[in-house]
C-alpha positions in Angstrom: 0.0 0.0 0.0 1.2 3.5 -0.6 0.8 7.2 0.5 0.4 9.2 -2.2 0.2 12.9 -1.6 0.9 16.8 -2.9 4.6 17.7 -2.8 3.5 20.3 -0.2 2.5 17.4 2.4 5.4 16.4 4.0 6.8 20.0 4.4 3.8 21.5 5.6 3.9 22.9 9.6 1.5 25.0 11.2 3.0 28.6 12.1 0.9 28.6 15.2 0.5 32.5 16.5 1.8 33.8 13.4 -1.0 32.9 11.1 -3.0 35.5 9.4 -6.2 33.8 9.5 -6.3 31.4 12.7 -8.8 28.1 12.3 -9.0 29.1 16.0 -11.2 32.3 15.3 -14.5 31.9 14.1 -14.8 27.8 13.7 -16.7 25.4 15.3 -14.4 22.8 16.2 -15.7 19.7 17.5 -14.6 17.3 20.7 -16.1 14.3 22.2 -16.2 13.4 26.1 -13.6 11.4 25.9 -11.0 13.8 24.5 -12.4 16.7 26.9 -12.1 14.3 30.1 -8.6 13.5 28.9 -7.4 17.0 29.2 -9.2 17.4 33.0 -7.9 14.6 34.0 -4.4 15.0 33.0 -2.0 15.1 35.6 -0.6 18.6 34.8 -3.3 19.7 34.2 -3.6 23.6 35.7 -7.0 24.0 37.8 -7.4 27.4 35.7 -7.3 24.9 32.3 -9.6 22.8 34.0 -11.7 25.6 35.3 -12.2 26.6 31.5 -12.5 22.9 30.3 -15.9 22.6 32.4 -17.0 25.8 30.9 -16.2 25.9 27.5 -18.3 23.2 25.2 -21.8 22.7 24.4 -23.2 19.5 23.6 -24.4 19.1 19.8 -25.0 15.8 19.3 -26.2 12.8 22.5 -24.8 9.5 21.8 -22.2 7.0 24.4 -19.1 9.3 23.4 -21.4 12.6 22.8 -20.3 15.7 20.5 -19.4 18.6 22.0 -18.3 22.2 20.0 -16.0 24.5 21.9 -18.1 27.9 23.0 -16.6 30.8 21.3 -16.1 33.8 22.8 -18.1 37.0 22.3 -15.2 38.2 19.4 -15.3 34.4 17.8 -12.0 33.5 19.5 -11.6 30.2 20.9 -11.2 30.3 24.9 -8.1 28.4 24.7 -6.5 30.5 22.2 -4.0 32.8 24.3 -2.9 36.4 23.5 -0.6 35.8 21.2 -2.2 33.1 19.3 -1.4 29.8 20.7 -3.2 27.0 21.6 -3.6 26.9 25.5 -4.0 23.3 26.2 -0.9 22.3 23.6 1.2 25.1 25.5 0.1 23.6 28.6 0.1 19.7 28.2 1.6 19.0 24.7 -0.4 18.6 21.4 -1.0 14.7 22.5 -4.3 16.6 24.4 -5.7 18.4 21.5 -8.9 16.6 20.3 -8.2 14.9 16.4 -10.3 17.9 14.9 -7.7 20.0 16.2 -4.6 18.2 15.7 -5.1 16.6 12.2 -6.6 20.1 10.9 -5.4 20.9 8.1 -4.1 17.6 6.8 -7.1 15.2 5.8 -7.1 11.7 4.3 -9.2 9.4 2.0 -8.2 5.6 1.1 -8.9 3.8 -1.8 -7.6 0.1 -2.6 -4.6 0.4 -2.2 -3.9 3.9 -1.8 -4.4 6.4 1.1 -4.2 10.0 -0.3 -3.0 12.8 1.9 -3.6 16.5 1.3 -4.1 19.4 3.4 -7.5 21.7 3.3 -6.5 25.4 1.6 -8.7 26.8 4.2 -5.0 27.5 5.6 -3.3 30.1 4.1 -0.5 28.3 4.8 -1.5 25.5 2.4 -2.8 28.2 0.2 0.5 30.3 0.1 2.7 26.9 -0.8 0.5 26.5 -3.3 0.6 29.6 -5.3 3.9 30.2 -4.9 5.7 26.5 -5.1 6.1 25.3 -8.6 5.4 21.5 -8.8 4.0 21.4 -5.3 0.6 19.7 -5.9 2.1 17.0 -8.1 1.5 13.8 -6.5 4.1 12.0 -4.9 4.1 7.6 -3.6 5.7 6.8 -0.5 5.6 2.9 0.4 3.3 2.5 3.7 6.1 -0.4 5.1 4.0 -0.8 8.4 0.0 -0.5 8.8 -1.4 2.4 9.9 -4.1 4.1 11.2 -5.5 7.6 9.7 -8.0 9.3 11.9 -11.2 10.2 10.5 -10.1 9.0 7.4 -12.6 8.9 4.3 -12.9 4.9 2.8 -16.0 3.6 1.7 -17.6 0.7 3.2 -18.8 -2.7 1.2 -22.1 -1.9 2.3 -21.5 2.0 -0.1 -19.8 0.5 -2.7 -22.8 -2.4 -2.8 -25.5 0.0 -3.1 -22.8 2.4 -5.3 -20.5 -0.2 -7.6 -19.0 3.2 -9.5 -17.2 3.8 -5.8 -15.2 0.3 -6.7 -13.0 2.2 -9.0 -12.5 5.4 -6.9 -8.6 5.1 -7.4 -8.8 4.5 -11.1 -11.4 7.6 -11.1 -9.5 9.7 -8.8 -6.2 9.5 -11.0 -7.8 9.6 -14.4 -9.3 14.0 -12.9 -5.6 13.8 -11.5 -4.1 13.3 -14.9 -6.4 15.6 -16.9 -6.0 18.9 -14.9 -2.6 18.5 -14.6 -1.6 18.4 -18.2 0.6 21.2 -18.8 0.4 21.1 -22.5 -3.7 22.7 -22.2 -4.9 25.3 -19.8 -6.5 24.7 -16.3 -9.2 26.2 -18.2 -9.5 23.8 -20.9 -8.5 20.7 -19.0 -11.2 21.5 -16.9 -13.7 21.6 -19.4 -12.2 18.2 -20.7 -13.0 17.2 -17.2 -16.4 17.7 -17.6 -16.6 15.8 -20.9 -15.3 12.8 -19.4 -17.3 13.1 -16.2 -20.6 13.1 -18.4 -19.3 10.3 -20.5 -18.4 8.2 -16.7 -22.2 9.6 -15.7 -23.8 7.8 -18.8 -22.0 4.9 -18.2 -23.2 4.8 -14.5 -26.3 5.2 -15.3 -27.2 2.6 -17.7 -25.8 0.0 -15.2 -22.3 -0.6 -17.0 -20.1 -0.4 -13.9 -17.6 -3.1 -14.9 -17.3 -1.1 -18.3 -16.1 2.2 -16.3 -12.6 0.5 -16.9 -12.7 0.5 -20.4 -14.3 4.1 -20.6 -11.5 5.5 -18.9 -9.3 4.2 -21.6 -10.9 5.5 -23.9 -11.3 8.8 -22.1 -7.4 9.0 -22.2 -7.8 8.1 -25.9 -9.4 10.9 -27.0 -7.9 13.7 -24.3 -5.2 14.5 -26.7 -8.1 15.0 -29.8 -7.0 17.8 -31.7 -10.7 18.5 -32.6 -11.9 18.6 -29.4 -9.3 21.2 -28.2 -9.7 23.2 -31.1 -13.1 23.4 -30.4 -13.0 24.1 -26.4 -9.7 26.9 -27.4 -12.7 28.7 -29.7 -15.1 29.3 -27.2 -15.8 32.7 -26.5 -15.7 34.0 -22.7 -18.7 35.4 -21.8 -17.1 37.7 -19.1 -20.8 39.6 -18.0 -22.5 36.0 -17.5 -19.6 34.5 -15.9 -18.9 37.5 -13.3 -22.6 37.9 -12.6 -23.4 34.5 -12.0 -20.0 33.6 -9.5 -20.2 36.7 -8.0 -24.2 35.4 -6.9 -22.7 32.3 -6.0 -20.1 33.6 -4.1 -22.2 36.0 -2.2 -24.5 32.9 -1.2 -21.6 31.7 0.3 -19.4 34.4 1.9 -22.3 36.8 2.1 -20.1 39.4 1.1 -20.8 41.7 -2.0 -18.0 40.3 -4.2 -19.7 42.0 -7.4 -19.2 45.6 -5.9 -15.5 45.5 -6.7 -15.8 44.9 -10.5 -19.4 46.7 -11.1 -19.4 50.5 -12.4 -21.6 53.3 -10.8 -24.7 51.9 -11.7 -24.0 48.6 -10.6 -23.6 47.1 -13.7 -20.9 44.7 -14.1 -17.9 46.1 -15.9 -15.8 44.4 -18.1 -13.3 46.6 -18.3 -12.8 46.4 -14.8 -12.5 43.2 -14.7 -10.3 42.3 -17.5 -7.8 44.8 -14.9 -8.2 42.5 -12.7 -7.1 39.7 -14.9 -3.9 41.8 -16.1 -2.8 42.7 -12.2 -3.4 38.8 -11.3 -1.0 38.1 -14.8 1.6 40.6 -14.0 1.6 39.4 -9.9 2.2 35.5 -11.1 4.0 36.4 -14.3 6.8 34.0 -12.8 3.8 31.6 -11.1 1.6 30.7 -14.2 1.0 27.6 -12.0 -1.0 28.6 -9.2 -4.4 28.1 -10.7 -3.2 24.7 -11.8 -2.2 23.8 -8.3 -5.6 25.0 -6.7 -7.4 23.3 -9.4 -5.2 20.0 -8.3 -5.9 20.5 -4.6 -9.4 21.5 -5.2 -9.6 17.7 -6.7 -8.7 16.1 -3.4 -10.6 18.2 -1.2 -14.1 17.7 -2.8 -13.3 14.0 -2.9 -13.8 14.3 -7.1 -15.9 13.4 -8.3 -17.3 10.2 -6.1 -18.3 12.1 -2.6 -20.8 12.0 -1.7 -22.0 9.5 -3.4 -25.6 10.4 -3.3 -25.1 12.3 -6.0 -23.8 11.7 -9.8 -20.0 11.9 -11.2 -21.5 14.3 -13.2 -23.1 16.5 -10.0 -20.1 16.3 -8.1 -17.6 17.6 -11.2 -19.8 20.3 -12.1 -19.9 21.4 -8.3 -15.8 21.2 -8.5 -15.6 23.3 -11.5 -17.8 26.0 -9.9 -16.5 25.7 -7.4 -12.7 26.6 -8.6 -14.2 29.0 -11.2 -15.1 31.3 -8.0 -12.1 30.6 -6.7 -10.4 32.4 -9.7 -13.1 35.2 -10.0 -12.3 36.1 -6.1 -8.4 36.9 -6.5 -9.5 38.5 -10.1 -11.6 40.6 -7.2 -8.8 40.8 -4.7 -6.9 42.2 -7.8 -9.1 44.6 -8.6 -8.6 45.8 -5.1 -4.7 46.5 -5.3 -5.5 48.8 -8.8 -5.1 51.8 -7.0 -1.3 50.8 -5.8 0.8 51.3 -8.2 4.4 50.9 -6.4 6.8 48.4 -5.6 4.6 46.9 -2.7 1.3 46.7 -4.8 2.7 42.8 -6.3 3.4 41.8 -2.6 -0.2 43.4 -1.2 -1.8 41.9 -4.1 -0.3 38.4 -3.5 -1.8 38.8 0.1 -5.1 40.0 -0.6 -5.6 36.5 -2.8 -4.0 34.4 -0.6 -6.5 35.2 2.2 -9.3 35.6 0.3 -8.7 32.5 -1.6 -8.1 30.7 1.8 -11.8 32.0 2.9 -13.6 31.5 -0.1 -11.9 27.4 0.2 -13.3 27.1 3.5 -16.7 27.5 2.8 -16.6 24.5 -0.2 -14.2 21.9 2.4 -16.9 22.8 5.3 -19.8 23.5 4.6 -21.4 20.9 3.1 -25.0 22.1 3.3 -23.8 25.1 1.7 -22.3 23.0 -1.4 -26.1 21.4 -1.2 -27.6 24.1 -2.5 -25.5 25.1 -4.3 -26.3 22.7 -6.5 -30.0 23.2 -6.5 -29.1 27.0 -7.5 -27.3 25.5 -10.8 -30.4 22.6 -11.4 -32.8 25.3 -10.8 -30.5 27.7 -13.5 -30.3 24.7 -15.7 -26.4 25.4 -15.3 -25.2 21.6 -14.9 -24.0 21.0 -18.6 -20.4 21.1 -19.6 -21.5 24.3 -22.1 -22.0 25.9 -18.6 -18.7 24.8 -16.6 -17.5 26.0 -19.7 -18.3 29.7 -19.5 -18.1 29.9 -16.0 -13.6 28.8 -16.6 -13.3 30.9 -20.0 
């Protein structure tokens, strides 16, 4: 069995106190009993930590190990998080007492045959930052697994899923045939994308009519025909709609964030402007003039996170795609928006503010698709309802 994971993975460490945007501030982060009486009980336990222990959870969910979330604080801060940013109870007792929400975060794991895949959530702009500025870091890398091992809360489905789901028998195949599309460097993240949606309709279709064992044999000739010159030729002549694209992320992304994100790049009438937002376009070109890869590497990560295009399996390969390429279509419309933001600087530091501004905002905008699964839900009933799930559609929204 291997690990196979991102580049990034095996250099990635949290920078504790020193992160701009703390998954301690404004996140409900989970513990059961048994990780809070751990902590209490601990024998170094300071009756102050204690004190706060007994104070500082609500129960969310009754059951023989019940769910507690930590109470947050009137300004959204965790009541563990100190001054300067650090985690109380790990300062106190060592990060063996932090509850596995809190000390796997960001990393996360799903297994497959014979594969586990590891990846870290871009909700951290630490993840984020590696991987728009680290060349190659997203290209996935084996490592032999020479012992078992156990990966908390790691996703693998169950006979019983893959019974009442038989596509979910070829998750690895599945999984490495998105893999291998978005990260061909000789198209586009736009158009690979878009290839991506090709092949999950064609995987759909054969779902539907019942052909599992033939899912094989369509991803060969998915492969086959990736490389058609027709076919990119005919995705390279599409022509952006820039008013329908911007109008319709920016509503998406307001759902989500419920900030205006179409204020930025509308004129004084509040219509959307082009011309404002092809600026942003050039800014975001000029900043990563050197890093023409960081919308490939968010596209790759993106892949991982959202499980592509299998989870959950309730809905279709086809449901679960077009949700990813949404999804990192308003990824790339929000640092077009952060760009629009830096137009006004027009000095040495405006590349450096800019590469900020998208980092964080990308970082946010990520952890509302990892998260918030209800969220993602209707999301999709927006698109049904729009009639936007066709690959015409995923189409415009990455041109």
């Amino acid at each position: 069995m291997f690990f196979r994971q991102p580049r990034y993975f095996a250099d990635f460490k949290c920078v504790g106190g020193e992160c701009p945007n703390s998954c301690c501030i404004g996140w409900a982060i989970f513990w059961n009993k048994s990780e809070i009486d751990k902590v209490i009980n601990a024998p170094n336990c300071s009756p102050e930590l204690k004190a706060l222990m007994e104070s500082s959870f609500h129960i969310i969910k009754e059951s023989d190990d019940p769910l507690y979330a930590v109470t947050l604080k009137d300004d959204r801060r965790c009541p563990f998080l100190t001054e300067d940013n650090f985690c109380r109870i790990q300062r106190e007792l060592g990060a063996e007492y932090l509850s596995d929400v809190c000390s796997i975060y960001p990393r996360a794991h799903f297994i497959t045959k014979n594969t586990c895949y590891n990846y870290c959530f871009m909700s951290c702009p630490i993840v984020m930052h590696k991987l728009l500025n680290e060349d190659r870091s997203a290209d996935l890398v084996n490592l032999r697994i020479k012992e078992p091992v156990t990966m908390k809360n790691a996703l693998k489905f169950s006979d019983k899923t893959k019974g009442e789901h038989p596509a979910t028998e070829y998750h690895e195949e599945i999984t490495e045939l998105f893999y291998d599309i978005i990260s061909d460097r000789k198209n586009s993240v736009e158009t690979n994308v878009i290839l991506g949606a090709l092949a999950a309709q064609l995987l759909t279709k054969t779902a539907d009519n019942g052909d599992y064992d033939k899912i094989p044999l369509a991803i060969q000739e998915i492969r086959k025909q990736l490389h058609s010159g027709a076919e990119l030729k005919s995705i390279e002549n599409i022509k952006p709609n820039y008013s329908l694209k911007a109008s319709t992320l920016g509503k998406f992304l307001t759902f989500f964030t419920k900030l205006n994100l179409l204020a930025p790049i509308s004129d004084e009438n509040g219509n959307i402007s082009v011309e404002l937002y092809n600026k942003g376009e050039q800014r975001l070109a000029e900043v990563y003039k050197d890093k023409t890869f960081w919308l490939r590497n968010v596209a790759l990560n993106l892949l991982l996170e959202l499980r592509v295009p299998l989870y959950p399996v309730e809905r279709n390969i086809f449901e679960n795609y077009a949700l990813y390429a949404a999804s990192l279509g308003m990824m790339k419309y929000a640092a077009v928006v952060a760009a629009v933001l830096t137009l006004g600087n027009t000095n040495d530091d405006a590349v450096k503010k800019t590469d900020e501004i998208v980092t964080t905002t990308s970082a946010i905008i990520a952890r509302n698709f990892a998260h918030s699964p209800e969220k993602v839900k209707l999301l999709l009933e927006m698109m049904e309802r729009a009639k936007f799930l066709t690959p015409a559609h995923l189409a415009l929204f990455m041109k």
